[in-house]
N, C-alpha and C positions, 0 to 999 in steps of 0.2 A: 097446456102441459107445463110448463113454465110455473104458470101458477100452483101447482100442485108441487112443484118443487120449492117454492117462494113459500108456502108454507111451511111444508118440510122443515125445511133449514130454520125457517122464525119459529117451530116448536123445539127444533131440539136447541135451538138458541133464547129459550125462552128465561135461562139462568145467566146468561154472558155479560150480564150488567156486574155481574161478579162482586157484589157486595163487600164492606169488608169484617160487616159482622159473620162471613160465611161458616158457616159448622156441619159438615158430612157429618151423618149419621153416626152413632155409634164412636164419638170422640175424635181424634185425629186421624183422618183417612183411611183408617183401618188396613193393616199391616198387609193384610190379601189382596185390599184393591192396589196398594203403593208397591206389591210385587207385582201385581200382573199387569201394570203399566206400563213395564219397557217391553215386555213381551207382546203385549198386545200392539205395539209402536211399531213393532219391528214387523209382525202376523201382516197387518196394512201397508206397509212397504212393499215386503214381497208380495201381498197378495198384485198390489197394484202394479208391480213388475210382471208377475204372470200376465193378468189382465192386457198390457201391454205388447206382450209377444204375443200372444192373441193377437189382437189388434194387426202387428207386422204380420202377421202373417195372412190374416183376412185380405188386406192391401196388397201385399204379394200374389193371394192366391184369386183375384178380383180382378189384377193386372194381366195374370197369364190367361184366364178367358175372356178377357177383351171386356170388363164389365166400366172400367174406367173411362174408356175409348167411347164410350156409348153413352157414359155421363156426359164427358165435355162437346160431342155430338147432340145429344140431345136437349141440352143445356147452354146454348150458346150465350147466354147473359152473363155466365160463368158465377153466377150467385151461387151454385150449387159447391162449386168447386172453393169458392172463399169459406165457407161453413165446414170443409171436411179441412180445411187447411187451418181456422181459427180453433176450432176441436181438438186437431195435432196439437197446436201449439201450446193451449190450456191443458191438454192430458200432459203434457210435459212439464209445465210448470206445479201438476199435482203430484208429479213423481218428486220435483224439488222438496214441494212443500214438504210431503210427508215424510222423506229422507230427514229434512229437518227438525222436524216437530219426535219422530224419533228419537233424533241426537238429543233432543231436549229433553226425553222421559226418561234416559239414562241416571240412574244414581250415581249419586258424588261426586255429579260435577260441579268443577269450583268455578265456572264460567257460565255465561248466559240468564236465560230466560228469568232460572228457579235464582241465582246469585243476585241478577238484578234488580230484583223485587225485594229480596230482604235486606238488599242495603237500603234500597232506598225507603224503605218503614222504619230499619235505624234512624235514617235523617228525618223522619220524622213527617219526609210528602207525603199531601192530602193526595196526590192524583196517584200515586202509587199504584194502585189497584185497575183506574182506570189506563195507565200506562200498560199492566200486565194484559189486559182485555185486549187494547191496537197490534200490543205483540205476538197472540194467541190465535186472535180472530180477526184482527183490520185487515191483513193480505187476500182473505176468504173472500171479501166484502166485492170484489174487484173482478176475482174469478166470478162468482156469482151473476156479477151484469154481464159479463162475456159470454154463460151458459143460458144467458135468459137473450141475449143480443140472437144468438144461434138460429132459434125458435120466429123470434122476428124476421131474419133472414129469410127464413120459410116463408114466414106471410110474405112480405117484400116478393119474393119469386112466386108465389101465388098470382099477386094482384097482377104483376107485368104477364106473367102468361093469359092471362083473361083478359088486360086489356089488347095485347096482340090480338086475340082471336073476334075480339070487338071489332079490332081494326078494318079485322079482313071480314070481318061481317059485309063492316058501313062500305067496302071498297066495293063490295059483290055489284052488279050490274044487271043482273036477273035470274031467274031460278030454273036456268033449264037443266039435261041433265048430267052434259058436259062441263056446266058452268057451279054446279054444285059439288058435281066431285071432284074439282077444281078445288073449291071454295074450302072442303075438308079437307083438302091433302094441308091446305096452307094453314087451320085451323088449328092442325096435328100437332105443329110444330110450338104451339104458344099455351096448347093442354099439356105437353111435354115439359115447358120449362113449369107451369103452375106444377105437376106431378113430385119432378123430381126434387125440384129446392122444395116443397114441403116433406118431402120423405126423408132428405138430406137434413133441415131443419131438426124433424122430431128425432130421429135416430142419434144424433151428436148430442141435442139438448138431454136423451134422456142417460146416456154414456155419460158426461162431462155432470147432470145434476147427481147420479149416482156416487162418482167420485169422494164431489165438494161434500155431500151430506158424510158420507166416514172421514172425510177431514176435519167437518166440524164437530162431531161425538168425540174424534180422538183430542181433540183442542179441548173441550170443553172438561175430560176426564185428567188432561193436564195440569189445565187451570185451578181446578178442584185440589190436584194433588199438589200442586205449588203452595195455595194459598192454607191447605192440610198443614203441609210442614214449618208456614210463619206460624200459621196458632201453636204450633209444637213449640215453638223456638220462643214468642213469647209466653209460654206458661213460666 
């Protein structure tokens, strides 16, 4: 799954090398996409805050039927429990993100992302452009190993559950059939942790790839529109 998302992200990043011969279609960014850029900044923030109460509220309502209580029960390696808490922490910093990346598709501001870039093609830097790309899209780079890290997690809680149940295979003594339904009750417990860190795994992974992919379109439709308005400013 992961991989499906690693695509993702390297398709719609397939322009982020952000040229500095770049030319949007149709002359200088074209007046309708350079309007519907804060708007659409702003559509992904909130959206991401709905999404979010969502989320609280799932937690909440998971809490009050005892569904958490049964995770870290049933999970005792607590691999399950570090992947719903590294998810938190990445859906959080994708609220940051995109609260930011917002602020930065706002017109006329004389500060930041879109200021920093046309001065520095004043002075004349060659890495100008590749400076605008680390500011647009480097921070992504980061989240991205954390939403793929997730996914490992899972396997990781995989393998230890199965090698638990190995364990208590090799420990067994004979197969009578006291000694077998023995042998399952204790096997339950290492099918449980392989179950849940993988389900905890894919579930996070496919929440947190979700995110970063509309983080990275909204960057990318940024970047576009930055480098839009140097070509305007050198005609």
């Amino acid at each position: 799954m992961s991989g499906f998302w690693q695509s993702m992200r390297d398709r719609n990043r397939a322009g982020t090398a952000l040229p500095a011969d770049y030319a949007p279609p149709g002359g200088v960014a074209g007046a309708a996409g350079a309007a519907d850029l804060p708007a659409l900044a702003q559509r992904l923030f909130w959206g991401w805050a709905l999404l979010a109460g969502v989320a609280v509220f799932l937690i909440w309502w998971m809490q009050r039927h005892g569904w958490w209580a049964r995770l870290i029960e049933g999970d005792p390696s607590g691999i399950s429990l570090l992947i719903v808490l590294l998810g938190g922490v990445v859906t959080g910093w994708c609220g940051r993100r995109a609260w930011r990346l917002q602020a930065e598709a706002q017109p006329g501001r004389t500060s930041g992302w879109r200021a920093s870039y046309l001065d520095e093609l004043r002075r004349g830097q060659p890495e100008a452009t590749a400076l605008l790309s680390e500011r647009t899209h480097g921070p992504h780079e980061t989240a991205w190993w954390f939403a793929a890290a997730t996914i490992k997690l899972g396997l990781l809680g995989t393998v230890v559950g199965f090698i638990l149940m190995s364990m208590q295979i090799g420990q067994s003594q004979g197969f009578e059939l006291a000694e077998v339904q023995k042998l399952l009750q204790q096997m339950t417990g290492g099918m449980a942790i392989a179950l849940y860190t993988t389900l905890a795994g894919l579930v996070v992974n496919l929440w947190l790839g979700l995110q970063l992919l509309l983080l990275d379109r909204l960057a990318d439709r940024l970047a576009a529109d930055i480098l839009a308005d140097a070509a305007a400013v050198g005609r």
